[in-house]
C-alpha positions as CSV (number, residue, x, y, z in Angstrom):
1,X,-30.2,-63.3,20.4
2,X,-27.6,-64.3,22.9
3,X,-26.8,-62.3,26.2
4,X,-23.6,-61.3,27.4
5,X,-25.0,-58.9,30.1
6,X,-28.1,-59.0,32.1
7,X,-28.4,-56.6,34.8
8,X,-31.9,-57.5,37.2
9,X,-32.4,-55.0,39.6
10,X,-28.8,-54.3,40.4
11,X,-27.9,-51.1,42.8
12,X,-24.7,-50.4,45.0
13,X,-25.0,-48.3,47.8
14,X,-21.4,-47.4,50.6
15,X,-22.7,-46.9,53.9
16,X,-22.3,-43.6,54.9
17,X,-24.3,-41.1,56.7
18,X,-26.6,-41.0,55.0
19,X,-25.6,-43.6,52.4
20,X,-24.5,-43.1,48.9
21,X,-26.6,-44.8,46.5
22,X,-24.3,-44.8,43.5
23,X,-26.5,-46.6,41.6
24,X,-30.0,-46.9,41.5
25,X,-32.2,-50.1,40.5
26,X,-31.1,-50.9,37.3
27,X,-32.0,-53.7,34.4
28,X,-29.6,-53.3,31.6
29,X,-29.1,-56.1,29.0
30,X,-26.1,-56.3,26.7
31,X,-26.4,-59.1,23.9
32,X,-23.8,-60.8,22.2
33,X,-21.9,-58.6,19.4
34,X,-23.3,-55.3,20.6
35,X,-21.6,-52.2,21.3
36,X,-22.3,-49.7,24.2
37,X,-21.4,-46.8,25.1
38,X,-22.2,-45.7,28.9
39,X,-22.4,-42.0,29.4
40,X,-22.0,-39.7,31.8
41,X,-20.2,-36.9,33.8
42,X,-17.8,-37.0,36.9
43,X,-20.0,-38.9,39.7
44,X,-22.5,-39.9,37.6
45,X,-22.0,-43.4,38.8
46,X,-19.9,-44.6,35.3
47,X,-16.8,-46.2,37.3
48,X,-19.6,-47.9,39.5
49,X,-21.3,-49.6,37.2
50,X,-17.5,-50.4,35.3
51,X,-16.8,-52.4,38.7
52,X,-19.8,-53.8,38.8
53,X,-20.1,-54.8,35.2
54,X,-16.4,-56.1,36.1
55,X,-16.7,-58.2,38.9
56,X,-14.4,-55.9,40.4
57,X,-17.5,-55.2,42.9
58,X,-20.4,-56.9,44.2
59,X,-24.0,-55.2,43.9
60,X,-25.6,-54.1,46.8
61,X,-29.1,-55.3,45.6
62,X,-29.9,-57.5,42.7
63,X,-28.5,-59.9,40.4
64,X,-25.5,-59.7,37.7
65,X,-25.8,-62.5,34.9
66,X,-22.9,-63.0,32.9
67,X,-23.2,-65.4,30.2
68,X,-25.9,-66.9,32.0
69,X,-23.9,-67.6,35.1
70,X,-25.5,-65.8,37.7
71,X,-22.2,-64.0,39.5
72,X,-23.9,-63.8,43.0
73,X,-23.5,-66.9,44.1
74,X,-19.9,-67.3,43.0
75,X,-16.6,-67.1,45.6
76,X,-14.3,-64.5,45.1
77,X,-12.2,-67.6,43.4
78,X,-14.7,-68.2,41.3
79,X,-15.3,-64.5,40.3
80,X,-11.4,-63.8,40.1
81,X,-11.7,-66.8,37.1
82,X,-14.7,-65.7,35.5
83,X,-13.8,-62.2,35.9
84,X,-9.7,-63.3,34.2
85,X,-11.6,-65.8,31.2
86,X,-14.7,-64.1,30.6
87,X,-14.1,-60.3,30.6
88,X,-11.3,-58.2,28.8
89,X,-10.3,-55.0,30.5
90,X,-8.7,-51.3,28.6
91,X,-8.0,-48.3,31.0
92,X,-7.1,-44.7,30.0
93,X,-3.4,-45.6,31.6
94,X,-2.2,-48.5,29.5
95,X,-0.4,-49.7,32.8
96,X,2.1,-52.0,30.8
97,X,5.4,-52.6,32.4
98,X,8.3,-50.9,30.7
99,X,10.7,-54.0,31.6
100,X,8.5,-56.4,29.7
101,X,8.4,-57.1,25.9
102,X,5.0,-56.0,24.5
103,X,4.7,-59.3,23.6
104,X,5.4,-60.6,27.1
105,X,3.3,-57.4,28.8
106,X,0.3,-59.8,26.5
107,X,0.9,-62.8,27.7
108,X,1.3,-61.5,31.2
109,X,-3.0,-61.4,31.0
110,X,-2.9,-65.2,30.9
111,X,-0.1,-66.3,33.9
112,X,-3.3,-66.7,36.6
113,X,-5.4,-68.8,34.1
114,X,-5.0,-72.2,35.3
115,X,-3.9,-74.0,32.0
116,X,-3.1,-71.4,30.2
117,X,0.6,-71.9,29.9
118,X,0.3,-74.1,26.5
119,X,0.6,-71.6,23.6
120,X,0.0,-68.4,26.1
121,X,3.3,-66.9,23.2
122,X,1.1,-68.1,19.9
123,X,-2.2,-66.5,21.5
124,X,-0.2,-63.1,22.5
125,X,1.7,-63.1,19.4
126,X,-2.1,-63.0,17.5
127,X,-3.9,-60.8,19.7
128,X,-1.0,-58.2,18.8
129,X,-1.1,-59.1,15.2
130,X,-5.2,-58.3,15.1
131,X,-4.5,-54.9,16.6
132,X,-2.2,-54.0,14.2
133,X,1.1,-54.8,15.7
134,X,2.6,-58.3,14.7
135,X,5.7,-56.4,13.6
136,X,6.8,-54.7,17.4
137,X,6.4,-58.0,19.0
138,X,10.0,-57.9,20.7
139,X,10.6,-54.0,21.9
140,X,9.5,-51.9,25.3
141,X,6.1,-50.1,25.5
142,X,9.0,-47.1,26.2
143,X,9.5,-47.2,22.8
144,X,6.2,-47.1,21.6
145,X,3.5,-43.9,21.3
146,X,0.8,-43.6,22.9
147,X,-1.2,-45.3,20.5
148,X,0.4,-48.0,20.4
149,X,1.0,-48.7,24.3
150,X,-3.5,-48.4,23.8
151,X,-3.2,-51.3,21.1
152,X,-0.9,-52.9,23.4
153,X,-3.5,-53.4,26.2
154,X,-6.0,-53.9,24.2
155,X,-4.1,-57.1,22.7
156,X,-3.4,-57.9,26.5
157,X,-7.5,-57.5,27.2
158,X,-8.0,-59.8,23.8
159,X,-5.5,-62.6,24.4
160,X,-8.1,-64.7,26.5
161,X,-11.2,-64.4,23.3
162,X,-13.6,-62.6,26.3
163,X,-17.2,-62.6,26.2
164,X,-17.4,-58.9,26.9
165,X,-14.2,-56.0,26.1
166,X,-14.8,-53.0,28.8
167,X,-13.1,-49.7,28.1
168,X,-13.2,-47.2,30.3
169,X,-12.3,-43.6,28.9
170,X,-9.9,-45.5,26.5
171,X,-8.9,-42.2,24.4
172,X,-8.9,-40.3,27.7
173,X,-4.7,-39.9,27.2
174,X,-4.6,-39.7,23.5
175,X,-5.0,-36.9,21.0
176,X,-7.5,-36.6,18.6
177,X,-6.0,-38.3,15.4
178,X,-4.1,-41.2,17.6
179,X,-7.9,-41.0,19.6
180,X,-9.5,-42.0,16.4
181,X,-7.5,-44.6,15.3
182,X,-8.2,-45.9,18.6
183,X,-12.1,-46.0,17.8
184,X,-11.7,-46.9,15.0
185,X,-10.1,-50.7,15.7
186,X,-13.1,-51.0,18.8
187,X,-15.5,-50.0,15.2
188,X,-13.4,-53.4,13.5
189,X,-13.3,-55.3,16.4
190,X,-17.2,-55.0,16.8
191,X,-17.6,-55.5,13.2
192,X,-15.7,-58.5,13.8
193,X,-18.1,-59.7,16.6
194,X,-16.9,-58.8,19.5
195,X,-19.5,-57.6,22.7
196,X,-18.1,-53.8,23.6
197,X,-19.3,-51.7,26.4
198,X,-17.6,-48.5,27.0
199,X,-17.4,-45.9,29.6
200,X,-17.1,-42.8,29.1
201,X,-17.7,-39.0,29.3
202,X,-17.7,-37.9,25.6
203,X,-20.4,-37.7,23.6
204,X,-17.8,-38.3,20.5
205,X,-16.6,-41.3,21.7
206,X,-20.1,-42.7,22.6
207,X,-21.3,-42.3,19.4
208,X,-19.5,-44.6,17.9
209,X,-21.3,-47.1,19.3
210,X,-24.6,-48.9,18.3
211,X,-26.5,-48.2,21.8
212,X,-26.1,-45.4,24.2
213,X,-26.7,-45.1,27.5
214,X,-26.6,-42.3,30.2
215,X,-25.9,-42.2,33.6
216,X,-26.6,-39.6,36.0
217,X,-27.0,-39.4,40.2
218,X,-27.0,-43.4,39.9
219,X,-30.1,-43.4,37.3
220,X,-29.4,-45.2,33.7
221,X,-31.5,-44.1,30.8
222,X,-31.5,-45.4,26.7
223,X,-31.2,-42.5,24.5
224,X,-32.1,-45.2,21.6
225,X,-33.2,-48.2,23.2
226,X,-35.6,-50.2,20.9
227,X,-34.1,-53.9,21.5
228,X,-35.3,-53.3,25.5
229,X,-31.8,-53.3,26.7
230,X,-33.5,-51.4,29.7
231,X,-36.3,-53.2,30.6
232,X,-39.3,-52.7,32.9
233,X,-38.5,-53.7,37.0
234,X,-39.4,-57.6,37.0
235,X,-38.2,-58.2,33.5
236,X,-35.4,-60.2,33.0
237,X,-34.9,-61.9,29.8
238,X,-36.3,-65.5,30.0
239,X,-33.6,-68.2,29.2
């Protein structure tokens, strides 16, 4: 099986006095096509391990392989490109700009990638069509419920085919029904293939997904964790 996400002995600590170790040791191994959910309350160390995981911040201690490229010895260039073709990014706030077609706030994802510029409208134009709206390709995310502004950035965090989709509280500004409909395209999208991990704070939301983890004072734990995506300290998966 193919990994998306391996994790050797990562930690982040912020100096401090005395320092905060946000997140402890931790091995954590996502493969391709899985679906996480990471759990855990206010301070727990969830938005940590989100910038960590990405490549939004650089681990303290340890190693973060993504797709087998081992990010610690990258540049900031380098990350910035893996980081803009590797991983896809949906927020609670939808942050789409209200002067922008929703099919230009899509293509918008792509204007850094060098090369990109050759069917950027074809490949926005689908990613809106798998999430459900081919037919508002042309109108402002002011126009547009909540829902839809969420489908909206998610088509803008699919557009570039990533390796790995992280949400972070993604129904965290949605009510229950539009919340649902919400989960329920991540449950197609993974269905469809795609490597999900997100972050979160409720339990409904997390158990959607296949795996489950929680985090608490910087410590990750498997509720269900039979295919050793936590492993032992000095384990990482052999290539």
């Amino acid at each position: 099986m193919n990994t998306v996400v391996d994790l050797d002995q990562v930690s982040r600590t912020f100096p401090g006095t005395p320092p905060v170790e946000a997140l402890k040791p931790t091995n954590l191994t996502i493969h391709t096509g899985q679906y996480i959910a990471i759990v855990g309350p206010s301070g727990s160390g969830k938005s940590t391990m989100l910038h960590l995981l990405g490549l939004l911040d650089s681990p303290t201690s340890g190693t973060y392989y993504l797709d087998d490229i081992d990010t610690s010895t990258l540049s900031e260039k380098e990350r910035a490109g893996v980081r803009s073709s590797r991983i896809g990014f949906v927020f609670q706030s939808f942050h789409l700009l209200q002067h922008r077609t929703t099919v230009e706030n899509v293509m918008l994802a792509e204007v850094y990638r060098p090369g990109s510029s050759s069917g950027r409208e074809t490949r926005a134009i689908e990613a809106l069509e798998q999430v459900g709206l081919g037919h508002r390709l042309d109108v402002s995310p002011a126009t547009l419920s909540g829902g839809e502004r969420q489908r909206v950035a998610i088509a803008r965090a699919l557009v570039s085919k990533p390796s790995l989709l992280l949400a972070d509280e993604p129904t965290g500004n949605l009510d229950t029904a539009t919340g649902e409909q919400i989960l329920a395209l991540f449950d197609q999208l993974h269905q469809d293939g795609l490597t999900l991990a997100v972050i979160t704070h409720d339990d409904e939301v997390s158990a959607r997904a296949q795996r489950r983890v929680r985090i608490r004072d910087g410590i990750v734990k498997a509720e269900d964790d039979n295919d050793g995506g936590l492993r032992p300290s000095g384990s990482r998966v052999v290539r």
